[in-house]
Every structure is written in structure tokens, then in C-alpha cells.
N, C-alpha and C positions, 0 to 999 in steps of 0.2 A: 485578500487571502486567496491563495490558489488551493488546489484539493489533489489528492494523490491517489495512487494506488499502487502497496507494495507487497509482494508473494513473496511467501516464504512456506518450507516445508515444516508444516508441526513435529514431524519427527525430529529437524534440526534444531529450531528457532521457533519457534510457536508462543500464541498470546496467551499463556499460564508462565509462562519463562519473563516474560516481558513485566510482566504484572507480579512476579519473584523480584524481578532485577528493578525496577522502577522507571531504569531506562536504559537506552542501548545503542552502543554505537552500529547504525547499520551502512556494513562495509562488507567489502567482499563481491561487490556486482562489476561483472566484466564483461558488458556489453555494453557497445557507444551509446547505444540513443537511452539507455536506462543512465547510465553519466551523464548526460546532456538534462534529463531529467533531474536527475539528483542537483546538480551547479544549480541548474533553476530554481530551487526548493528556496524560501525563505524560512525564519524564526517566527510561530504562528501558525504557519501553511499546516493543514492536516489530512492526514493519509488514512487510508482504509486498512487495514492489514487485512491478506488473502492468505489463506493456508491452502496452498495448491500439494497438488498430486495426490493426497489422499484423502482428503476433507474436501477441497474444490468450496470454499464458500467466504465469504467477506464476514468476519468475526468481532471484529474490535475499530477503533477509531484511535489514531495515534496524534501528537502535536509532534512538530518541527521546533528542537530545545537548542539546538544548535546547526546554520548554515552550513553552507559544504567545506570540506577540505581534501585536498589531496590525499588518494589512499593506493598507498605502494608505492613502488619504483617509478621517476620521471614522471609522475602529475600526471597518467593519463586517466586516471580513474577517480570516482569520488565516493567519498559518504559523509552521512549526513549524523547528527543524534537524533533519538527519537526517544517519549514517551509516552506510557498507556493515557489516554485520556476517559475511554466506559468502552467497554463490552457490547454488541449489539444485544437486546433483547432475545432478539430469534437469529442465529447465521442466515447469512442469504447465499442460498447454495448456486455456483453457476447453472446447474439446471432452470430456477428460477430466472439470472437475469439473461440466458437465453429464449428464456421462454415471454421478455416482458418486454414490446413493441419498442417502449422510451429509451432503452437501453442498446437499441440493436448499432448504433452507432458508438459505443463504447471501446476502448483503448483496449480491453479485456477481451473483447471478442475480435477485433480486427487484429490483432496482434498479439493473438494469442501466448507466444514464447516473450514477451517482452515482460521483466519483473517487476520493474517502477516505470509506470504510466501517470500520465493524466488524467484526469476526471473533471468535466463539465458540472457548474452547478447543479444543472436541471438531473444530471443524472447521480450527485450526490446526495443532491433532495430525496431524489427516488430508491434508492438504495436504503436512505434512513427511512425510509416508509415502510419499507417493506421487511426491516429489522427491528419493527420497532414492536412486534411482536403481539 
């Protein structure tokens, strides 16, 4: 099982919507290496949902219900399905995983504008530690 990490604006697409709907085609991302990300993705694999830009914090835990498929015109893009799997305890706000040594090599902070990243175990472990409230 690999681990993920996908932003989204709570204004648009947020984990009270997710947790409405039960699940949800996430599609719509137009940047290569988050498609590169996404084709990767397996059935299983689970992702952290991020509510960036106004909340800034890692909220929820999602499962991969459905592999990639082509989204839009000419296949250059992808998405994946997704459903809510629990709610973090506590948000872990990026102030926190800025401020937390194990993380400082994380996809989230090296690459700040990227929407779907990857996540190392050790720092998925860590992130559920520190959500966990």
C-alpha cells in the first residue's frame, strides 16, 4: 500500500462534502507530476486529504475505491475515486508539520504548489500521531 497526499480547497471540495457524498471522483488536477501521482495510485492506497489555502491542515484519511482513468481531452490527465475512510481527531495544521523535524523532508513542504503528492510511511505514521488527538 502506498500513501498519498491530496489538497483541496474547503471552500470548493472539503471533508464535510466528502463525508455527504460517500465518495468522489477526484478529477480536475492539471499538473504533470500530480497525474504522474495520481496513474500511480492503486485500489487500497490512502491519502490524507489537506484543505489548503484557508484551513492549511491535514483533516481526514481517504481510500483509493477506484484506479486511475483518463480525465478530459487526449488522456493527458488523470483521476482517481476516492472515499472518506475517519476524520483526523485533531487537524494537523501545516504550522505544526513545519514545525516537526520528521517531516521537514515531506512532498508538502518541498513542493509546496504540488496538489497530490506522496507520503513516506514514516511520515504517515507521524502525521497519524499527531492527529490523533
Amino acid at each position: 500500500m502506498a500513501y498519498w497526499l491530496m489538497k483541496s480547497e474547503p471552500e470548493s471540495y472539503g471533508w464535510s462534502e466528502l463525508i455527504a457524498d460517500g465518495r468522489t471522483e477526484w478529477d480536475g488536477v492539471r499538473n504533470a507530476t500530480a497525474a504522474i501521482n495520481l496513474r500511480a495510485m492503486a485500489v487500497g492506497d490512502e491519502a490524507f486529504l489537506y484543505h489548503s489555502v484557508s484551513d492549511k491542515a491535514v483533516v481526514g484519511i481517504m481510500r483509493i475505491i477506484r484506479a486511475f482513468r483518463p480525465d478530459g481531452e487526449g488522456g493527458k490527465w488523470a483521476s482517481v475515486e476516492v472515499a472518506p475512510v475517519r476524520a483526523l481527531a485533531r487537524p494537523v495544521t501545516l504550522a505544526a508539520i513545519k514545525a516537526e523535524p520528521a517531516l521537514a523532508a515531506m512532498e508538502l513542504l518541498r513542493q509546496s504548489r504540488l496538489s497530490v503528492a506522496p507520503v513516506r510511511p514514516a511520515e504517515w505514521a507521524q502525521i497519524l500521531a499527531m492527529g490523533a488527538g
